[in-house]
GUBA-7144 format. One line per field, with one value per atom (N, C-alpha, C): residue number from 0; residue in one letter; atom name; x, y, z. Coordinates in pm, 1 decimal. Layout:
<sites>
k = (NUM	...)
r = (a	...)
a = (CA	...)
xx = (X	...)
yy = (Y	...)
zz = (Z	...)
</sites>
This chain:
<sites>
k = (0	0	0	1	1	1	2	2	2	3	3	3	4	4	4	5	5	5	6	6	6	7	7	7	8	8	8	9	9	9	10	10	10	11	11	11	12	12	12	13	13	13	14	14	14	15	15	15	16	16	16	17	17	17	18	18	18	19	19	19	20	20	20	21	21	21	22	22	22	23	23	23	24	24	24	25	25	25	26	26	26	27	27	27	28	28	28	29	29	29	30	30	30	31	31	31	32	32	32	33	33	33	34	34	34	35	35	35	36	36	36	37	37	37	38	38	38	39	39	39	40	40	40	41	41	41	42	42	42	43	43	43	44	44	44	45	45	45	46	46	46	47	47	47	48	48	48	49	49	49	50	50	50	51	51	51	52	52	52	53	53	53	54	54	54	55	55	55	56	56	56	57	57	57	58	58	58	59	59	59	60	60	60	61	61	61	62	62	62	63	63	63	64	64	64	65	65	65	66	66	66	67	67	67	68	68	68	69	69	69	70	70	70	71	71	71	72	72	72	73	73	73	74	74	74	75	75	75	76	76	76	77	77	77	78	78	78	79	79	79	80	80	80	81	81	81	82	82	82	83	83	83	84	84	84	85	85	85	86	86	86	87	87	87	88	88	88	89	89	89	90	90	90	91	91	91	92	92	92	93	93	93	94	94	94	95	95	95	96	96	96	97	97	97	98	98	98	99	99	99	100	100	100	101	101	101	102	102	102	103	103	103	104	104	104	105	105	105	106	106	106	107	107	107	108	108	108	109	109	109	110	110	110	111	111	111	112	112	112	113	113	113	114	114	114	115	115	115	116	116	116	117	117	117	118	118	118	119	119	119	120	120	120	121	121	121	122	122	122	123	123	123	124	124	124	125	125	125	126	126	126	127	127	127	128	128	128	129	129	129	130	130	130	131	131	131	132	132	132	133	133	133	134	134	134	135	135	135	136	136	136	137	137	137	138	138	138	139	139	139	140	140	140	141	141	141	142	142	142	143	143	143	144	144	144	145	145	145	146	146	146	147	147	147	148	148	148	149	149	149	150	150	150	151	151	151	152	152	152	153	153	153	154	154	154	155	155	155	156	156	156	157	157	157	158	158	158	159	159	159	160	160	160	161	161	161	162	162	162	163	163	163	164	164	164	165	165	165	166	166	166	167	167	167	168	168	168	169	169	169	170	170	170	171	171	171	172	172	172	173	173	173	174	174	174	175	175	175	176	176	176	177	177	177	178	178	178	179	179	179)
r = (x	x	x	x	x	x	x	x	x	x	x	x	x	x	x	x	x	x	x	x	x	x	x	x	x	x	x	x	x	x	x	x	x	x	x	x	x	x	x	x	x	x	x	x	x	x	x	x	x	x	x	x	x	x	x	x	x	x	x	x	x	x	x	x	x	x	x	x	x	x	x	x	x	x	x	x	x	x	x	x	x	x	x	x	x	x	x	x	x	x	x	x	x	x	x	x	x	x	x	x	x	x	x	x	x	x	x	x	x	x	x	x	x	x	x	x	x	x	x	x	x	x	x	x	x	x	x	x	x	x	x	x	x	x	x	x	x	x	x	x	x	x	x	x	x	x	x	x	x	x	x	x	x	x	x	x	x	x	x	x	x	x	x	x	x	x	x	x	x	x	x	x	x	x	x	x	x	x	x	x	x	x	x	x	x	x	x	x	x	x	x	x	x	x	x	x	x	x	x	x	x	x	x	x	x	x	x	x	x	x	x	x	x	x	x	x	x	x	x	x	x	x	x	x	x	x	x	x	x	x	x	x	x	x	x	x	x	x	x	x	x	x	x	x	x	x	x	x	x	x	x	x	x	x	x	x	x	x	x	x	x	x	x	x	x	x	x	x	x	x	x	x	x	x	x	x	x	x	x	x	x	x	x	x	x	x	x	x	x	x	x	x	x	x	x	x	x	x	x	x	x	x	x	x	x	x	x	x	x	x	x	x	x	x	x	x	x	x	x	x	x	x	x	x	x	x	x	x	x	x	x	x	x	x	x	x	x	x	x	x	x	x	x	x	x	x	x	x	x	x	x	x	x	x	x	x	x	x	x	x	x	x	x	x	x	x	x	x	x	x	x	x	x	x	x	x	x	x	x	x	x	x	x	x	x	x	x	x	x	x	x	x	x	x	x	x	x	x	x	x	x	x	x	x	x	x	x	x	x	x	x	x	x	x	x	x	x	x	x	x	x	x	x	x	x	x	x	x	x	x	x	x	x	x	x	x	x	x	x	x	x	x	x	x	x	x	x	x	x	x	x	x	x	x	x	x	x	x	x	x	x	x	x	x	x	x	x	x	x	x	x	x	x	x	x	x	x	x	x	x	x	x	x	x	x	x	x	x	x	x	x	x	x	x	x	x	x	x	x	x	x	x	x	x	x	x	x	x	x	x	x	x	x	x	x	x	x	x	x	x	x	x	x	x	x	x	x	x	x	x	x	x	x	x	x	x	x	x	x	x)
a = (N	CA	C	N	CA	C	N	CA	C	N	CA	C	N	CA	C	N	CA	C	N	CA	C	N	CA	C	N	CA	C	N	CA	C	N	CA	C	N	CA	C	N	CA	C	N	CA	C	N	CA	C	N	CA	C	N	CA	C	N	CA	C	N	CA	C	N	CA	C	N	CA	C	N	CA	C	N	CA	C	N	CA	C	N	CA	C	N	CA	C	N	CA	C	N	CA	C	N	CA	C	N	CA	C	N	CA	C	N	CA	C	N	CA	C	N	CA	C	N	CA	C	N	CA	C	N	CA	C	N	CA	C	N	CA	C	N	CA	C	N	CA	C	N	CA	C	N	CA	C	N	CA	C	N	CA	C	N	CA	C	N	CA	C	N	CA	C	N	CA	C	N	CA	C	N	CA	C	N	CA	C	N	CA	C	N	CA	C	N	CA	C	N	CA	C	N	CA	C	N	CA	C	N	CA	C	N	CA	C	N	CA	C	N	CA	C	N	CA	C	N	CA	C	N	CA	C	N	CA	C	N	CA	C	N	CA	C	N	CA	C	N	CA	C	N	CA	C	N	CA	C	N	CA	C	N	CA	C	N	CA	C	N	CA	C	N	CA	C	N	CA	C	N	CA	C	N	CA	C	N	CA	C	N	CA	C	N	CA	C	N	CA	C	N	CA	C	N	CA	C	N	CA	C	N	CA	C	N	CA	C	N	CA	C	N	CA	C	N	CA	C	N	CA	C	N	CA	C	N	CA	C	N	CA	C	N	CA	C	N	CA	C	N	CA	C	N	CA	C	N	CA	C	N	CA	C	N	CA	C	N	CA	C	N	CA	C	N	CA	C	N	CA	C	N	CA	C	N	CA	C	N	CA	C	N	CA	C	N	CA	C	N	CA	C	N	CA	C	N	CA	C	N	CA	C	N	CA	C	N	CA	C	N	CA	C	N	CA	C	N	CA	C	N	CA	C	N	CA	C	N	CA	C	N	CA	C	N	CA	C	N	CA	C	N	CA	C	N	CA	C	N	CA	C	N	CA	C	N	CA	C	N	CA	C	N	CA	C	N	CA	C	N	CA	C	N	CA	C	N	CA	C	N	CA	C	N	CA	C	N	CA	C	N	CA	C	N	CA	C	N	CA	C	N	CA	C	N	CA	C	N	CA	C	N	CA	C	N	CA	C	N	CA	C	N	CA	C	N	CA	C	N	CA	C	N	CA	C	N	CA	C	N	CA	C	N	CA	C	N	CA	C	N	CA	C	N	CA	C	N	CA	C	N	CA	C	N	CA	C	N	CA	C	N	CA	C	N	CA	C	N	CA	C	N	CA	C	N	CA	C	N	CA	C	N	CA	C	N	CA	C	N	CA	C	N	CA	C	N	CA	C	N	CA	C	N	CA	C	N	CA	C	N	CA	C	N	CA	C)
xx = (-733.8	-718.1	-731.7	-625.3	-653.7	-813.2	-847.3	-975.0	-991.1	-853.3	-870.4	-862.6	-791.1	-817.7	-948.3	-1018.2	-1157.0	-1266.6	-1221.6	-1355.6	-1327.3	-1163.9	-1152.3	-1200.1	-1213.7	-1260.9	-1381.8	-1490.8	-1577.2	-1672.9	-1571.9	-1619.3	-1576.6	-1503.7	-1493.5	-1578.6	-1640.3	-1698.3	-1883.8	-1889.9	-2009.7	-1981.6	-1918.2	-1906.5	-1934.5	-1899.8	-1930.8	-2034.6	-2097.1	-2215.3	-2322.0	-2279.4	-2402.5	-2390.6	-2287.8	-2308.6	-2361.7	-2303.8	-2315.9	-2440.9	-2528.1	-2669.1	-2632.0	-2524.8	-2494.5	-2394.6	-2317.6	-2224.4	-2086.3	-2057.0	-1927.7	-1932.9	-2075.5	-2110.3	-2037.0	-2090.5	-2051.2	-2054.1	-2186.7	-2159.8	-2050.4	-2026.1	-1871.6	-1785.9	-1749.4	-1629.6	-1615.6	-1757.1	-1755.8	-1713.6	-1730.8	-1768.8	-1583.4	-1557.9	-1368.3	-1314.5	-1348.7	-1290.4	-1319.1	-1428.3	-1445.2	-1325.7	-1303.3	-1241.0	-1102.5	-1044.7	-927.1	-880.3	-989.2	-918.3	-947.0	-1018.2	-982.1	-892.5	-815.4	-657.3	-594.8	-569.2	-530.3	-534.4	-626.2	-581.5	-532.5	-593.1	-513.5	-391.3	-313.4	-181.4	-92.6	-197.8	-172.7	-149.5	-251.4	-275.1	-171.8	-101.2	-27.8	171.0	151.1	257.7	343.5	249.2	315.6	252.0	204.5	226.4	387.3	449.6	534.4	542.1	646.1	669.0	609.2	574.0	479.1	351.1	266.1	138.2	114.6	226.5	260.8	286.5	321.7	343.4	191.9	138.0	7.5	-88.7	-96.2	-156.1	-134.9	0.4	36.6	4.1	50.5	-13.7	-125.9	-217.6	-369.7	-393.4	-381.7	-375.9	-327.1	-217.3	-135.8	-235.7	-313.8	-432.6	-530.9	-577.0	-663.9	-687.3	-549.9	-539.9	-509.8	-466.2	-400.0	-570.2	-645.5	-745.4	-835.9	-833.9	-917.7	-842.0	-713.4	-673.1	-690.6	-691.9	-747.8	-854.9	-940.0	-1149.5	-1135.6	-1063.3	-1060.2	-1056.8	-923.4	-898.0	-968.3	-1022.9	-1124.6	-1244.1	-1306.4	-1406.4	-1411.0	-1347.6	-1355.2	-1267.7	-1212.7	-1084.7	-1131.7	-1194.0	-1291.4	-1405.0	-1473.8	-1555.6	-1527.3	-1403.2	-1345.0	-1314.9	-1314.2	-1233.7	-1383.2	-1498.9	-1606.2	-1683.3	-1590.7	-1709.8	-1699.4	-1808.6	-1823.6	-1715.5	-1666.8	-1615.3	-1654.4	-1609.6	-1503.0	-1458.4	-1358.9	-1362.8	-1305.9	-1216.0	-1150.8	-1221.7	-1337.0	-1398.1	-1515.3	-1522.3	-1618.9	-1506.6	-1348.1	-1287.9	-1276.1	-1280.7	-1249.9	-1341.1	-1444.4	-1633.6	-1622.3	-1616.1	-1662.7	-1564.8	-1415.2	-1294.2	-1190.7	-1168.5	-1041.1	-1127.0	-1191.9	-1341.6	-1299.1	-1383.1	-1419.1	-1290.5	-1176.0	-1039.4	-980.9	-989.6	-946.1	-1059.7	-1162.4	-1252.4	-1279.3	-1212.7	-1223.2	-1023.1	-972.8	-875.6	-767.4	-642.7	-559.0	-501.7	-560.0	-548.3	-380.7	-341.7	-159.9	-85.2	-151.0	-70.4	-132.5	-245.9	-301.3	-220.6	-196.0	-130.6	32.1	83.9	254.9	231.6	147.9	156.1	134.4	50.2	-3.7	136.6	205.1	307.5	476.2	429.6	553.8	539.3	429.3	435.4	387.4	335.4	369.8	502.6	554.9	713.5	825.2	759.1	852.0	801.6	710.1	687.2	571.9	582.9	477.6	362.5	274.1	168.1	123.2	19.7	-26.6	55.6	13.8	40.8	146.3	225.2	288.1	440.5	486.6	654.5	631.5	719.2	688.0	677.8	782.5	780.9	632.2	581.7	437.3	353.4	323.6	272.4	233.7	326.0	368.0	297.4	350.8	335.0	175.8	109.7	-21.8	-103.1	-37.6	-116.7	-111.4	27.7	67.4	20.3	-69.0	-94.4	-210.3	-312.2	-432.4	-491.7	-323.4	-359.6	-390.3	-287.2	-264.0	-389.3	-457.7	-595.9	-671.5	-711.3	-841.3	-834.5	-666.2	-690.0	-671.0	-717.5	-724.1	-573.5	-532.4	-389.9	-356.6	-443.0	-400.7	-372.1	-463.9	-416.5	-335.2	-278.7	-126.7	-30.9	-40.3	65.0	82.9	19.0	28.2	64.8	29.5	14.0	134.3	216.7	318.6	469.2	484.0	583.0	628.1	477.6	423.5	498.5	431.6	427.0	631.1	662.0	775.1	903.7	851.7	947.7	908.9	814.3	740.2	811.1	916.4	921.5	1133.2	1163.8	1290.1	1309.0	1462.5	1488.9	1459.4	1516.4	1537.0	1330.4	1257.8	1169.1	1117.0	1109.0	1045.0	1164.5	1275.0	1326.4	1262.0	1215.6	1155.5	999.5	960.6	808.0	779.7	921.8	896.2	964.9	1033.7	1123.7	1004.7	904.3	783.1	674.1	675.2	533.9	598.4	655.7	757.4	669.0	510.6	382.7	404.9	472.8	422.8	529.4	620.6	726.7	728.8	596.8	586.2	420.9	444.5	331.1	257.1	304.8	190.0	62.1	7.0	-133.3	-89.2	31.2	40.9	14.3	-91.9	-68.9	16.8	80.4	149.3	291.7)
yy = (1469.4	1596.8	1708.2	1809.0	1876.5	1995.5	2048.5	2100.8	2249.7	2301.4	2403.0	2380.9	2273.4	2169.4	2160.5	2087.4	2052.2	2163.8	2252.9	2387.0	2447.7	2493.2	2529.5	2485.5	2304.1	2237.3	2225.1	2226.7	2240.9	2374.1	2451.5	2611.4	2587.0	2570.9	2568.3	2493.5	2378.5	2289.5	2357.5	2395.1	2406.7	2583.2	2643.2	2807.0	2751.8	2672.2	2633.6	2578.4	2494.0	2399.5	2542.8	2681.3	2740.5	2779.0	2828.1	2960.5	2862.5	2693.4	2595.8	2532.5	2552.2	2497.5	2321.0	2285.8	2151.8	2115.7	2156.2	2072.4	2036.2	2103.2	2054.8	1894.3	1830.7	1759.1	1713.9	1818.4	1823.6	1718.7	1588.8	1496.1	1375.9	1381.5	1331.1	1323.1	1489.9	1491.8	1473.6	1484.5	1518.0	1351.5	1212.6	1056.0	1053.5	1109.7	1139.3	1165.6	1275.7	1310.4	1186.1	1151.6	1035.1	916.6	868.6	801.6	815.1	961.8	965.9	972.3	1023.0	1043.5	891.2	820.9	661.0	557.5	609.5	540.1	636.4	767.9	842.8	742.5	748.5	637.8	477.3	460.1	311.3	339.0	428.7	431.4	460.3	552.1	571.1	454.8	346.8	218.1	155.5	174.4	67.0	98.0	202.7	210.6	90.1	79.3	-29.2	-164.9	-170.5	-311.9	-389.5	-296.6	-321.7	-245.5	-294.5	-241.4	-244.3	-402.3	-462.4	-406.5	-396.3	-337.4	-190.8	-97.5	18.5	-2.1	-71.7	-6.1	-30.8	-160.7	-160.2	-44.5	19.5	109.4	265.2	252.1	415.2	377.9	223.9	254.1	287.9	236.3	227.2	386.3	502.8	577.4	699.8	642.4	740.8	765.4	619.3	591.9	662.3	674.9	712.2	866.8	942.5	1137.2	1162.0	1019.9	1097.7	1106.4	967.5	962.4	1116.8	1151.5	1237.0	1367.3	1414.5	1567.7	1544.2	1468.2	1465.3	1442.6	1414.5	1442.7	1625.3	1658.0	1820.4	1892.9	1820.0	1919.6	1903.0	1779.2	1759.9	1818.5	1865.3	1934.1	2008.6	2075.6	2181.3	2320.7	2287.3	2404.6	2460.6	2369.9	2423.8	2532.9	2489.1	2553.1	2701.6	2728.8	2808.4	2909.8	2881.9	2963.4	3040.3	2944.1	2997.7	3108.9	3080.6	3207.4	3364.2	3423.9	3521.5	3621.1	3750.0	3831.4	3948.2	4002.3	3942.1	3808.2	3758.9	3590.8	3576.3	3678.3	3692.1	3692.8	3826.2	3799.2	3691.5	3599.8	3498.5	3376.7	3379.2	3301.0	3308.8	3454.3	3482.8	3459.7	3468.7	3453.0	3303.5	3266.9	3110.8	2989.3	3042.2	2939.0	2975.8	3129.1	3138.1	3119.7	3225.2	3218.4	3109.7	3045.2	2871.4	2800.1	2835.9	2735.2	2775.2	2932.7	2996.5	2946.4	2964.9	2919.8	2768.2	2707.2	2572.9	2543.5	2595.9	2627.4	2511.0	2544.8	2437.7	2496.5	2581.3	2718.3	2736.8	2720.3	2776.0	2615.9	2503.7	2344.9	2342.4	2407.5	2371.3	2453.8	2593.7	2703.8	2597.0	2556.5	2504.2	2411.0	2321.5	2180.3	2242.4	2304.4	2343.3	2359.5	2483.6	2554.4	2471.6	2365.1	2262.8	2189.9	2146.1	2012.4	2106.1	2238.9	2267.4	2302.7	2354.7	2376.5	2291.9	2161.9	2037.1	1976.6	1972.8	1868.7	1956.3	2019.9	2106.8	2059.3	2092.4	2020.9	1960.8	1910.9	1850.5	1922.8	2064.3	2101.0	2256.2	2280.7	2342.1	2329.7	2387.1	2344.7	2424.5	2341.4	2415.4	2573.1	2582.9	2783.1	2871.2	2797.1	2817.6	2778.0	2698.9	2590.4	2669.7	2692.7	2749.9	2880.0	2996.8	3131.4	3142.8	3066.0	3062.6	3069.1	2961.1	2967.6	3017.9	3086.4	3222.4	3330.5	3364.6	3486.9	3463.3	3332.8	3352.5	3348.3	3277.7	3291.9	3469.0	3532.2	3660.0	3742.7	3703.6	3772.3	3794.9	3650.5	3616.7	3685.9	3715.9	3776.1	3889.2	3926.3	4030.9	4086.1	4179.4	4255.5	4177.7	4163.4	4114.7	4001.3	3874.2	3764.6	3731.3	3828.0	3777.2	3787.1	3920.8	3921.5	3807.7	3746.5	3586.8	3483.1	3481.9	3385.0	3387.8	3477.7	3530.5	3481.1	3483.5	3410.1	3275.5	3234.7	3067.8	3010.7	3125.7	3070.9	3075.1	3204.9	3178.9	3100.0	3084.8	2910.5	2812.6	2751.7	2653.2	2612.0	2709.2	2671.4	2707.2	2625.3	2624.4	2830.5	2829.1	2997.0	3015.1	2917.5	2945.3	2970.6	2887.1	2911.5	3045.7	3073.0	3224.7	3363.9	3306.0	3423.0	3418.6	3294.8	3310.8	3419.8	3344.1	3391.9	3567.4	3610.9	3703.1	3814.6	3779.0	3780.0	3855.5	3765.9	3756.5	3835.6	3826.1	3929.7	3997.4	4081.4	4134.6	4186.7	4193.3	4210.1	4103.6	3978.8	3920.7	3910.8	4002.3	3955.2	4085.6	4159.4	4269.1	4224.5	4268.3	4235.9	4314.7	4411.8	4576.2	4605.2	4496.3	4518.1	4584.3	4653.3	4688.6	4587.2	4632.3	4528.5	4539.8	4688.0	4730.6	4668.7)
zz = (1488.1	1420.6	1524.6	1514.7	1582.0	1557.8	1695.3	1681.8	1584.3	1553.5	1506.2	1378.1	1324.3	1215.8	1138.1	1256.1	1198.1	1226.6	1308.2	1263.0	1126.9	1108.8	987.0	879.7	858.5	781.9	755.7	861.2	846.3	801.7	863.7	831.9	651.2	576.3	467.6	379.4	389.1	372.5	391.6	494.5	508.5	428.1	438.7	373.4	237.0	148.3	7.9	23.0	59.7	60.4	65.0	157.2	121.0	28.4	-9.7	-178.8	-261.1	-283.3	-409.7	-356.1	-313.5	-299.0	-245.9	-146.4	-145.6	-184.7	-298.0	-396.1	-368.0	-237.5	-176.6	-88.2	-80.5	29.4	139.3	207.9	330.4	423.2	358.3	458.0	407.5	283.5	217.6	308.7	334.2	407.3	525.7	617.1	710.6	789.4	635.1	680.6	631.7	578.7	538.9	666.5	686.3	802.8	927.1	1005.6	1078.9	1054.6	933.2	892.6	886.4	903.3	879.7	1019.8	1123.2	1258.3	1348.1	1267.8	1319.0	1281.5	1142.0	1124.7	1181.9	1245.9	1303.6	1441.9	1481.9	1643.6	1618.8	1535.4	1511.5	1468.5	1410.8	1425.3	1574.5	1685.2	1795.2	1859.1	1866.8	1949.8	1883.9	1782.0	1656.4	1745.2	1760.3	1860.6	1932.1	2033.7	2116.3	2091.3	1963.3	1900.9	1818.6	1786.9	1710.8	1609.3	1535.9	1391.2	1256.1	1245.4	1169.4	1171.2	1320.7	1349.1	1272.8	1338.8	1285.2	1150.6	1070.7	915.4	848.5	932.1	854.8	885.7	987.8	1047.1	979.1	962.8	909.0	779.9	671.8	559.4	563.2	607.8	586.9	633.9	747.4	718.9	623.8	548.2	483.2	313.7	306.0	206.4	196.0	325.2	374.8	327.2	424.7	420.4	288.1	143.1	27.4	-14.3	-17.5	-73.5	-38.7	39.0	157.2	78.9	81.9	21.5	-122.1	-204.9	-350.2	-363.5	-264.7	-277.7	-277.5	-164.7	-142.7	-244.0	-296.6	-449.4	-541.0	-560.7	-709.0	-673.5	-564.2	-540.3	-460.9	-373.8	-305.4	-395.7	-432.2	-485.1	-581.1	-713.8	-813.5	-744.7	-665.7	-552.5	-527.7	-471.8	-398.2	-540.5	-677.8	-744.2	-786.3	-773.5	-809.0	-671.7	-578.0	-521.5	-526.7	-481.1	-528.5	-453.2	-535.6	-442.2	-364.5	-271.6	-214.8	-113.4	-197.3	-98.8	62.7	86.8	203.7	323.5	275.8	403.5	455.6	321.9	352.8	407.6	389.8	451.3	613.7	608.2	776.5	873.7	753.7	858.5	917.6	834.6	800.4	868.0	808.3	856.7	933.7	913.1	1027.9	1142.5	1189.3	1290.9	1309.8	1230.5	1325.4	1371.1	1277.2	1366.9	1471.1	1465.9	1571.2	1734.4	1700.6	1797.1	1873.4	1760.6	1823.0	1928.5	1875.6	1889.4	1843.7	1896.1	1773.5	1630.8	1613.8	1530.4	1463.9	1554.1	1531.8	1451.9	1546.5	1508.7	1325.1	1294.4	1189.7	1043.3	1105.0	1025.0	1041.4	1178.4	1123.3	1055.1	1050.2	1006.1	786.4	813.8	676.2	590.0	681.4	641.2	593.9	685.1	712.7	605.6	571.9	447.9	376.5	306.8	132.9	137.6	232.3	207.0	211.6	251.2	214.1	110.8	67.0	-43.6	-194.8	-108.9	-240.5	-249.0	-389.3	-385.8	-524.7	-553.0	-664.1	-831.5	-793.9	-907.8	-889.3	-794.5	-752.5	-699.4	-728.7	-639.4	-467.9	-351.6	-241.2	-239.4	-272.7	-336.4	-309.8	-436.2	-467.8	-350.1	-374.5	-298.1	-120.6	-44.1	55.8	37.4	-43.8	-70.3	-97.1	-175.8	-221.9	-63.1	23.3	143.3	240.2	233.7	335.9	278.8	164.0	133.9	157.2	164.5	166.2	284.3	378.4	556.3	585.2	566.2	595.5	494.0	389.2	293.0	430.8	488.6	552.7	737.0	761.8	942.8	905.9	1033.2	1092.0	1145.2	1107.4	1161.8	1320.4	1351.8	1534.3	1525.1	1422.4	1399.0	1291.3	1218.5	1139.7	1225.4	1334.5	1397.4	1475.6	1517.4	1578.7	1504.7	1365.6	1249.5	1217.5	1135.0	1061.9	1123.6	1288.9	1307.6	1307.6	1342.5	1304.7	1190.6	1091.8	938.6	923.8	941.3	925.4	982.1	1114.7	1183.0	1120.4	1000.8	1009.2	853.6	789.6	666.6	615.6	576.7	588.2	533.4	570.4	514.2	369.4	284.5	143.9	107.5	145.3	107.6	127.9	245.4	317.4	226.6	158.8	129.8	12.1	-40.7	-210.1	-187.6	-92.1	-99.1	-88.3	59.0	32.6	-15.1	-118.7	-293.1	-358.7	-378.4	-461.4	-349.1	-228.3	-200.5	-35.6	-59.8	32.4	143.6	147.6	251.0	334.1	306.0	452.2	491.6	516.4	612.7	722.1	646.9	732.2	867.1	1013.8	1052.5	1148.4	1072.6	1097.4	1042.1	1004.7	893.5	765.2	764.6	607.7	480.7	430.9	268.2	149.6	112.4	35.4	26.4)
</sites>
């Protein structure tokens, strides 16, 4: 995983565990995460085993990251709707901060950006899906870091999508700090 990956993650994880007295358990994810970045290398090593090696390897990881983003959602997301406001700047404290700092920061924002806008999500079409997390990238920085973010976000997601999103919130295609 990349490092800007897992500060973000952890910054989120541990940012709920304080407001919820624990209830995100942090050491859950933290034994998820371990786990996901060791079928993560066994798919690496699975490489130059073959084909066979590799499918058992990527299945067993692909098990692994679904099991691992539906722990997230059944308990982190509920989490997140409950904290207090304002939420932005407890995102920026807590998780941009930390991904940006660990760095890796940018692979975490394309990768994010790349798969809700190809496949959507649980309960969203990519559209959504995408837009929900480009607005809450751009809630949580700072004007200096959208302007870094924002081109990211927008190479990272086919045209039709980025014309829907910003159809619907015509702020992020701007990256002057304007919110209006």
């Amino acid at each position: 995983m990349e490092d800007g990956v897992e500060g973000a993650g952890r910054g989120t994880v541990a940012m709920l565990d304080h407001y919820f007295d624990g209830a995100a358990q942090a050491g859950k994810f933290l034994a998820e995460h371990a786990q996901e970045h060791a079928d993560q290398a066994a798919v690496t090593a699975a490489v130059n085993d073959g084909i066979d090696a590799l499918r058992v390897a990527f299945g067993t990881y692909c098990r692994t990251a679904e099991a691992h983003l539906l722990s997230e959602e059944e308990v982190l997301q509920p989490l997140v709707v409950q904290l207090p406001a304002p939420k932005a700047p407890k995102f920026a404290e807590w998780c941009v901060s930390a991904g940006i700092a660990h760095g890796g920061f940018e692979h975490f924002v394309a990768h994010g950006v790349r798969s809700l806008s190809t496949f959507g999500s649980t309960k969203n079409p990519a559209a959504t899906a995408t837009r929900v997390f480009v607005q809450a990238l751009k809630a949580v920085s700072s004007a200096e870091h959208w302007a870094a973010h924002q081109p990211i976000v927008r190479a990272s997601m086919p045209e039709a999508i980025w014309a829907a999103i910003v159809e619907e919130v015509p702020s992020l295609a701007r990256i002057d700090g304007a919110s209006g």
